[in-house]
N, C-alpha and C positions, 0 to 999 in steps of 0.2 A: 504494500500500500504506500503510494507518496504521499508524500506531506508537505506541507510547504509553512514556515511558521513566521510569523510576525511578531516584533517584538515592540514593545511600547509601555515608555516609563511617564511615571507623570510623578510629581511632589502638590503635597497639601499642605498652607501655611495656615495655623489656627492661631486665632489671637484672642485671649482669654479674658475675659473682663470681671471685676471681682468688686465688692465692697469691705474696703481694710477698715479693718479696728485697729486706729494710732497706736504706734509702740510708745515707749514712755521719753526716750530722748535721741534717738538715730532712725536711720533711714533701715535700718535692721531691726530692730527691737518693735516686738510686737508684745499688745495689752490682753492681747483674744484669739478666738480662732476668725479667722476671715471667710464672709460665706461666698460662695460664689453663684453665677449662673453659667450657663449653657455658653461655649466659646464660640466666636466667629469664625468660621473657613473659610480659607481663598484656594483654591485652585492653580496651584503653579507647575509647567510643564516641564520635566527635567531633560536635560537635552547632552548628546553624545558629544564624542570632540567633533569638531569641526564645524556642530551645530550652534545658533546662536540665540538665545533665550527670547529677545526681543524678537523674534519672525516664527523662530520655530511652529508655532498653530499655523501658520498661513501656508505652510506646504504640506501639512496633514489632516486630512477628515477627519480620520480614524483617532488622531487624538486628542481634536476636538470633540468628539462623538464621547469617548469616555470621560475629559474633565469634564462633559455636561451629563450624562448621567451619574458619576458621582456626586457631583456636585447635587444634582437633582435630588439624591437619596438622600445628601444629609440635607436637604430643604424641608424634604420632606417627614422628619421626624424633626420639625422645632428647632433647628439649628440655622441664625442666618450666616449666609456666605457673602464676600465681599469679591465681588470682581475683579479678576488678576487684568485682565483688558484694559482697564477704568484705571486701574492703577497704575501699568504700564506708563497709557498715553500720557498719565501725569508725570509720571519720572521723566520720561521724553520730553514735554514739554519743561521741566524747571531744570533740564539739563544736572540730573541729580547723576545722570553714571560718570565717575572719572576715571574709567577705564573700560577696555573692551574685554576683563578677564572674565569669564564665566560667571568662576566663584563669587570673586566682586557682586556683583550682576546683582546676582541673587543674594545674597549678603545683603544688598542694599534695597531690594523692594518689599524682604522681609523685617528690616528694620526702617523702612519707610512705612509699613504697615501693620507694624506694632505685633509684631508674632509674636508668638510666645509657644509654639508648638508645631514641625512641620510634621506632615504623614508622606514617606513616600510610598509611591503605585505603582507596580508595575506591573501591565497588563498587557497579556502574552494571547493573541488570536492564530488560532491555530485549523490551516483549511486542509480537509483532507477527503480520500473515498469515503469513509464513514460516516461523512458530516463535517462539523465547522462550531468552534467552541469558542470561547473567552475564560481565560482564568487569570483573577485578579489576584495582588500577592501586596497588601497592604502593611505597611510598619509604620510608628510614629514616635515621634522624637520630639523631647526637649529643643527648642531650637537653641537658647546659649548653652547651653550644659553635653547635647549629644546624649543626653539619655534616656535609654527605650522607655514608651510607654504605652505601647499594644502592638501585635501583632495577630494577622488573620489574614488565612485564604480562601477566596470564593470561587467557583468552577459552573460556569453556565448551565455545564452537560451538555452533547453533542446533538445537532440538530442537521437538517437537510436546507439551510438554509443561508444566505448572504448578506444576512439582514445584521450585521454585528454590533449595529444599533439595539438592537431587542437582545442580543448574546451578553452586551456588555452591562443592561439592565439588569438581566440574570445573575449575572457572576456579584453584581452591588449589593442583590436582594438576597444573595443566599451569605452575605458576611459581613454585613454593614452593620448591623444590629448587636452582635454580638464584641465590634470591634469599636464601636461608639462606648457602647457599658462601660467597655474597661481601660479605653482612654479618659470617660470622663472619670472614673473613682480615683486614678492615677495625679490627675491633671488635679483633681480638688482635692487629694493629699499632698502634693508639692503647695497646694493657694495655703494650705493649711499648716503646713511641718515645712518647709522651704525644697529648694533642691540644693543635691550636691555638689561640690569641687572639693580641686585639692590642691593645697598651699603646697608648695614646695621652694622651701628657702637654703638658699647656699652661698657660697661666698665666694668671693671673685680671690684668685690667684695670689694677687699681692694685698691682700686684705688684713690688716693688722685682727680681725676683729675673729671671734667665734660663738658659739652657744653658751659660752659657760661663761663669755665676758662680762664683766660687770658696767654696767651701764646705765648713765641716768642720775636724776639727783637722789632715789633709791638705794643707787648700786648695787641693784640686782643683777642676776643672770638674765641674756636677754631671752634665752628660751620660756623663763619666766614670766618675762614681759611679755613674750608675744601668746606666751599660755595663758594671762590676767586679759589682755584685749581681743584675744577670741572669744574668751568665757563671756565678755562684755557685749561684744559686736557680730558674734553669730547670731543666727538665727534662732531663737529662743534658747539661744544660750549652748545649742548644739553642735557639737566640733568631736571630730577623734583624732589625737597624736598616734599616726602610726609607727614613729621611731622619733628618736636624737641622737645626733653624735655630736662631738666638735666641733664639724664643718657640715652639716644638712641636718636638715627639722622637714620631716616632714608629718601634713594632716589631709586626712584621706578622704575625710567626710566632713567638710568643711559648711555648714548649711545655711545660704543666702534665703532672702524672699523671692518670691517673683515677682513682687510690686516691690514701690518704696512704701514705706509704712509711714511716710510722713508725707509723701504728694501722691501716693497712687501709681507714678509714674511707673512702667516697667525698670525691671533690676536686673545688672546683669553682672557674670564674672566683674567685665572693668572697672563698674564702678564699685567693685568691693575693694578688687586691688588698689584702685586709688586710694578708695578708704588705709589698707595695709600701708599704700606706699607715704601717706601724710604720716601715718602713725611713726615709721624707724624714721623721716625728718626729724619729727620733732622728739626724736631723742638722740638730735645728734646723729646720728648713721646717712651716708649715700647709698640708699636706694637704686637699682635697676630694676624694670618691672616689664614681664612679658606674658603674654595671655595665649593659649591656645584652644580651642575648646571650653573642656570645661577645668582647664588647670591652668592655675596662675605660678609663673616664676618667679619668684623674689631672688635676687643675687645682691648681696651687698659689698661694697668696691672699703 
Protein backbone atom coordinates (compact mmCIF):
# COMPACT_ATOMS: atom_id res chain seq x y z
CA UNK A 1 0.00 0.00 0.00
CA UNK A 2 1.52 3.78 -0.65
CA UNK A 3 1.35 6.26 1.34
CA UNK A 4 2.12 9.48 1.00
CA UNK A 5 2.36 11.80 4.28
CA UNK A 6 2.05 15.32 5.06
CA UNK A 7 3.51 16.97 7.77
CA UNK A 8 2.35 20.03 9.48
CA UNK A 9 3.24 21.88 12.61
CA UNK A 10 1.43 24.65 14.05
CA UNK A 11 2.22 26.57 17.84
CA UNK A 12 -0.41 27.92 20.37
CA UNK A 13 0.30 31.04 22.31
CA UNK A 14 -2.11 31.32 25.55
CA UNK A 15 -2.20 34.26 27.41
CA UNK A 16 -3.49 33.88 30.82
CA UNK A 17 -5.28 36.55 32.70
CA UNK A 18 -5.66 36.29 36.43
CA UNK A 19 -6.88 38.50 39.56
CA UNK A 20 -3.77 38.98 42.04
CA UNK A 21 -4.06 39.21 45.76
CA UNK A 22 -1.03 42.06 46.47
CA UNK A 23 1.92 40.44 48.15
CA UNK A 24 2.97 42.52 51.03
CA UNK A 25 6.08 44.45 49.76
CA UNK A 26 7.61 43.07 46.07
CA UNK A 27 6.68 42.23 42.97
CA UNK A 28 7.14 38.41 44.28
CA UNK A 29 5.42 38.32 47.44
CA UNK A 30 2.02 37.25 47.42
CA UNK A 31 -0.90 37.95 50.42
CA UNK A 32 -3.21 34.89 48.89
CA UNK A 33 -3.94 32.45 46.40
CA UNK A 34 -4.79 34.23 43.06
CA UNK A 35 -7.88 33.11 41.31
CA UNK A 36 -7.83 32.92 37.93
CA UNK A 37 -10.16 32.57 34.71
CA UNK A 38 -10.07 30.76 31.43
CA UNK A 39 -6.61 31.96 29.37
CA UNK A 40 -6.64 33.43 25.87
CA UNK A 41 -5.22 31.45 22.64
CA UNK A 42 -3.63 32.65 19.61
CA UNK A 43 -2.86 30.47 17.12
CA UNK A 44 0.60 30.62 15.87
CA UNK A 45 2.18 28.71 12.88
CA UNK A 46 5.57 27.10 13.43
CA UNK A 47 7.57 27.19 10.41
CA UNK A 48 10.62 24.81 9.10
CA UNK A 49 14.02 26.53 8.14
CA UNK A 50 13.99 28.31 5.37
CA UNK A 51 10.37 29.14 6.05
CA UNK A 52 9.36 32.53 7.30
CA UNK A 53 6.64 33.12 10.03
CA UNK A 54 5.27 36.23 8.62
CA UNK A 55 3.88 34.55 5.10
CA UNK A 56 4.08 31.13 6.02
CA UNK A 57 -0.20 30.71 6.09
CA UNK A 58 -0.37 32.39 2.71
CA UNK A 59 1.38 29.30 0.90
CA UNK A 60 -0.72 26.78 2.84
CA UNK A 61 -4.42 25.71 3.01
CA UNK A 62 -3.93 22.93 4.97
CA UNK A 63 -2.46 24.98 7.76
CA UNK A 64 -4.80 27.36 7.68
CA UNK A 65 -7.57 24.69 7.60
CA UNK A 66 -6.03 23.28 11.10
CA UNK A 67 -5.05 26.70 13.17
CA UNK A 68 -8.81 27.38 12.21
CA UNK A 69 -10.27 24.38 13.42
CA UNK A 70 -8.22 24.23 16.55
CA UNK A 71 -8.78 27.28 17.14
CA UNK A 72 -12.57 26.67 16.47
CA UNK A 73 -12.49 23.86 19.21
CA UNK A 74 -11.10 26.00 21.88
CA UNK A 75 -13.91 28.71 20.94
CA UNK A 76 -15.97 26.47 21.39
CA UNK A 77 -15.80 25.35 24.95
CA UNK A 78 -15.58 29.07 26.42
CA UNK A 79 -12.04 29.89 25.77
CA UNK A 80 -11.51 33.35 23.63
CA UNK A 81 -8.70 33.32 21.05
CA UNK A 82 -6.91 36.27 19.95
CA UNK A 83 -5.93 36.41 16.28
CA UNK A 84 -2.27 35.62 15.39
CA UNK A 85 -3.22 37.65 11.60
CA UNK A 86 -4.54 40.85 13.61
CA UNK A 87 -1.41 40.72 15.42
CA UNK A 88 0.94 40.04 12.90
CA UNK A 89 -0.30 43.05 10.74
CA UNK A 90 0.29 45.15 13.91
CA UNK A 91 3.87 44.13 14.57
CA UNK A 92 4.30 44.82 10.75
CA UNK A 93 3.00 47.99 10.81
CA UNK A 94 4.82 49.46 14.27
CA UNK A 95 7.81 47.98 12.64
CA UNK A 96 8.25 45.87 16.02
CA UNK A 97 10.62 42.99 14.24
CA UNK A 98 14.49 43.81 14.52
CA UNK A 99 15.50 41.03 12.82
CA UNK A 100 14.70 38.45 10.29
CA UNK A 101 15.76 35.49 12.92
CA UNK A 102 12.86 33.13 13.30
CA UNK A 103 13.39 32.60 16.92
CA UNK A 104 13.30 36.53 17.31
CA UNK A 105 10.09 36.53 15.33
CA UNK A 106 8.39 34.62 17.48
CA UNK A 107 9.91 35.71 20.71
CA UNK A 108 8.54 38.97 19.84
CA UNK A 109 4.72 38.52 19.00
CA UNK A 110 4.45 36.21 21.95
CA UNK A 111 5.78 38.99 24.12
CA UNK A 112 3.91 41.49 22.18
CA UNK A 113 0.94 39.52 23.19
CA UNK A 114 1.25 38.99 26.55
CA UNK A 115 1.72 34.93 26.52
CA UNK A 116 2.03 33.29 29.17
CA UNK A 117 1.65 29.73 27.72
CA UNK A 118 2.54 28.28 24.15
CA UNK A 119 1.00 24.79 22.91
CA UNK A 120 2.74 23.32 20.09
CA UNK A 121 0.71 21.09 17.04
CA UNK A 122 1.68 19.14 15.19
CA UNK A 123 -0.55 17.74 12.65
CA UNK A 124 0.42 14.96 10.57
CA UNK A 125 -2.29 14.17 7.22
CA UNK A 126 -1.75 11.12 6.05
CA UNK A 127 -3.27 9.87 2.24
CA UNK A 128 -3.39 6.51 1.60
CA UNK A 129 -5.32 3.10 -0.21
CA UNK A 130 -7.14 2.60 3.00
CA UNK A 131 -8.27 6.12 3.28
CA UNK A 132 -6.92 9.51 4.54
CA UNK A 133 -6.56 10.57 8.37
CA UNK A 134 -5.23 13.53 10.50
CA UNK A 135 -3.44 12.83 13.69
CA UNK A 136 -2.82 15.71 15.87
CA UNK A 137 0.07 15.54 18.44
CA UNK A 138 -0.44 18.52 20.87
CA UNK A 139 2.09 19.69 23.86
CA UNK A 140 2.13 22.91 25.91
CA UNK A 141 4.45 24.88 27.57
CA UNK A 142 5.20 27.51 29.85
CA UNK A 143 6.23 30.18 27.41
CA UNK A 144 9.39 31.92 29.86
CA UNK A 145 10.20 28.88 31.86
CA UNK A 146 9.82 25.97 28.94
CA UNK A 147 7.95 23.86 31.18
CA UNK A 148 5.47 21.08 30.02
CA UNK A 149 2.10 21.56 30.85
CA UNK A 150 -0.04 18.86 28.95
CA UNK A 151 0.33 16.75 26.47
CA UNK A 152 -2.21 14.65 24.10
CA UNK A 153 -2.80 12.90 20.96
CA UNK A 154 -5.92 12.88 18.68
CA UNK A 155 -6.35 10.60 15.51
CA UNK A 156 -9.20 11.37 13.13
CA UNK A 157 -9.58 7.56 12.03
CA UNK A 158 -9.28 6.67 8.58
CA UNK A 159 -11.93 7.75 6.02
CA UNK A 160 -12.42 7.60 2.16
CA UNK A 161 -12.27 10.83 1.90
CA UNK A 162 -10.24 14.41 0.92
CA UNK A 163 -12.05 16.49 2.87
CA UNK A 164 -9.05 17.16 5.68
CA UNK A 165 -11.03 19.95 6.76
CA UNK A 166 -13.66 17.54 8.54
CA UNK A 167 -10.34 14.96 9.34
CA UNK A 168 -8.71 17.68 11.06
CA UNK A 169 -12.15 18.49 13.03
CA UNK A 170 -11.93 14.88 14.16
CA UNK A 171 -8.59 14.51 15.23
CA UNK A 172 -9.42 18.24 17.74
CA UNK A 173 -12.74 16.56 18.81
CA UNK A 174 -11.29 13.26 19.93
CA UNK A 175 -8.24 15.29 22.28
CA UNK A 176 -9.18 18.76 22.88
CA UNK A 177 -11.14 18.04 25.86
CA UNK A 178 -9.00 16.05 27.78
CA UNK A 179 -5.96 18.36 26.94
CA UNK A 180 -7.69 21.77 27.97
CA UNK A 181 -8.52 19.92 31.66
CA UNK A 182 -5.15 19.46 32.39
CA UNK A 183 -3.51 22.43 30.84
CA UNK A 184 -5.87 24.50 32.75
CA UNK A 185 -5.30 22.78 36.51
CA UNK A 186 -1.56 23.02 35.40
CA UNK A 187 -1.73 26.62 34.25
CA UNK A 188 -3.81 27.64 37.64
CA UNK A 189 -1.31 25.88 39.97
CA UNK A 190 1.68 27.95 38.41
CA UNK A 191 -1.21 31.42 38.87
CA UNK A 192 -1.27 29.91 42.39
CA UNK A 193 2.25 28.32 43.61
CA UNK A 194 4.51 30.24 40.85
CA UNK A 195 6.72 28.58 38.34
CA UNK A 196 10.08 27.36 38.36
CA UNK A 197 13.85 28.34 37.52
CA UNK A 198 17.05 27.85 38.48
CA UNK A 199 19.60 30.39 39.93
CA UNK A 200 22.98 29.33 39.07
CA UNK A 201 25.64 31.53 40.59
CA UNK A 202 29.44 31.25 39.81
CA UNK A 203 32.23 33.32 39.62
CA UNK A 204 34.39 34.63 37.08
CA UNK A 205 38.04 33.41 36.89
CA UNK A 206 39.88 36.38 38.51
CA UNK A 207 37.37 36.83 41.04
CA UNK A 208 38.65 37.63 44.47
CA UNK A 209 35.35 36.61 45.99
CA UNK A 210 33.52 33.01 46.97
CA UNK A 211 30.50 31.57 48.84
CA UNK A 212 31.93 31.56 52.16
CA UNK A 213 33.05 35.28 51.72
CA UNK A 214 32.03 37.40 54.10
CA UNK A 215 30.37 40.36 52.93
CA UNK A 216 28.29 43.32 53.62
CA UNK A 217 27.87 45.44 56.72
CA UNK A 218 26.80 41.93 58.20
CA UNK A 219 29.75 40.19 57.32
CA UNK A 220 28.01 37.31 56.47
CA UNK A 221 28.78 34.52 54.20
CA UNK A 222 27.27 35.51 50.82
CA UNK A 223 25.61 32.11 50.25
CA UNK A 224 23.89 33.33 53.35
CA UNK A 225 22.94 36.40 51.99
CA UNK A 226 21.72 35.04 48.86
CA UNK A 227 19.81 32.13 51.17
CA UNK A 228 18.18 35.28 53.47
CA UNK A 229 16.97 37.01 49.86
CA UNK A 230 15.50 34.03 48.25
CA UNK A 231 13.60 33.04 51.52
CA UNK A 232 12.50 36.81 51.13
CA UNK A 233 11.96 37.39 47.36
CA UNK A 234 10.72 33.88 46.08
CA UNK A 235 7.71 33.16 45.43
CA UNK A 236 5.82 32.57 48.61
CA UNK A 237 8.82 32.07 50.06
CA UNK A 238 9.64 28.95 47.84
CA UNK A 239 13.24 28.16 46.72
CA UNK A 240 15.56 24.69 46.87
CA UNK A 241 19.42 24.90 47.26
CA UNK A 242 20.42 22.03 45.22
CA UNK A 243 24.26 22.32 46.39
CA UNK A 244 27.32 24.95 47.43
CA UNK A 245 30.72 24.88 47.10
CA UNK A 246 33.32 27.66 47.04
CA UNK A 247 32.95 28.62 43.61
CA UNK A 248 28.90 27.72 42.44
CA UNK A 249 25.55 27.85 44.44
CA UNK A 250 23.37 26.40 42.83
CA UNK A 251 18.87 26.50 43.25
CA UNK A 252 16.96 24.34 41.28
CA UNK A 253 13.51 25.34 42.02
CA UNK A 254 13.64 28.72 42.31
CA UNK A 255 9.75 29.97 42.40
CA UNK A 256 8.61 33.28 40.44
CA UNK A 257 4.89 34.52 39.83
CA UNK A 258 3.46 34.76 36.80
CA UNK A 259 2.05 38.00 37.26
CA UNK A 260 3.79 40.99 39.31
CA UNK A 261 1.84 40.98 42.58
CA UNK A 262 2.13 44.50 42.77
CA UNK A 263 0.87 45.61 39.00
CA UNK A 264 -0.58 42.55 37.56
CA UNK A 265 1.83 42.81 34.91
CA UNK A 266 3.34 39.55 33.47
CA UNK A 267 6.63 38.08 35.33
CA UNK A 268 9.32 36.63 33.83
CA UNK A 269 12.83 35.00 34.57
CA UNK A 270 14.50 38.66 33.64
CA UNK A 271 12.88 40.45 35.63
CA UNK A 272 13.79 38.28 38.69
CA UNK A 273 17.33 38.35 37.70
CA UNK A 274 17.38 41.96 37.74
CA UNK A 275 15.79 41.77 40.97
CA UNK A 276 19.05 39.03 41.91
CA UNK A 277 21.32 41.34 39.96
CA UNK A 278 20.26 44.86 42.19
CA UNK A 279 20.48 42.72 45.15
CA UNK A 280 24.90 41.49 44.80
CA UNK A 281 25.05 45.67 43.66
CA UNK A 282 24.05 46.80 46.58
CA UNK A 283 26.39 44.72 48.42
CA UNK A 284 29.17 45.70 46.99
CA UNK A 285 29.64 42.79 44.26
CA UNK A 286 29.91 43.08 40.02
CA UNK A 287 27.31 41.21 38.95
CA UNK A 288 27.12 39.47 35.34
CA UNK A 289 23.62 38.30 34.45
CA UNK A 290 22.45 35.86 31.67
CA UNK A 291 19.17 34.35 31.18
CA UNK A 292 18.28 31.23 29.01
CA UNK A 293 15.03 29.68 29.35
CA UNK A 294 14.10 29.15 32.31
CA UNK A 295 17.61 29.56 34.05
CA UNK A 296 19.29 32.51 35.14
CA UNK A 297 23.36 32.87 35.32
CA UNK A 298 24.62 34.90 37.81
CA UNK A 299 28.64 35.19 37.50
CA UNK A 300 30.38 37.47 39.77
CA UNK A 301 33.61 39.33 38.29
Amino acid sequence: MKKKFLNYIVFFVIVGYSNISFGQNSATNSGGLVTTVQPKIMVIPYTKEGEDLRTILEADANKRIAITKIKEGFDSRSFTTVDFIAKLKAAKDNNVFTSDNQTDIKSQIIQMSGADVYVQAEVIAEKGEGGNSVKLILTGYEASTGNSLSNKVGESGRFYTDDFNKLASKAVESCVEDFLNVMQAKFTDIVNNGKSVIVDISFDAGSQYKTSSEIGSDGLPLSDQIEMWMEKNAFKNNYHIQGTTDLRMILDDVKIPLKDQATGNNYNPNKFALELFKFFKGIGLQPAKDIKSNTIYITIK
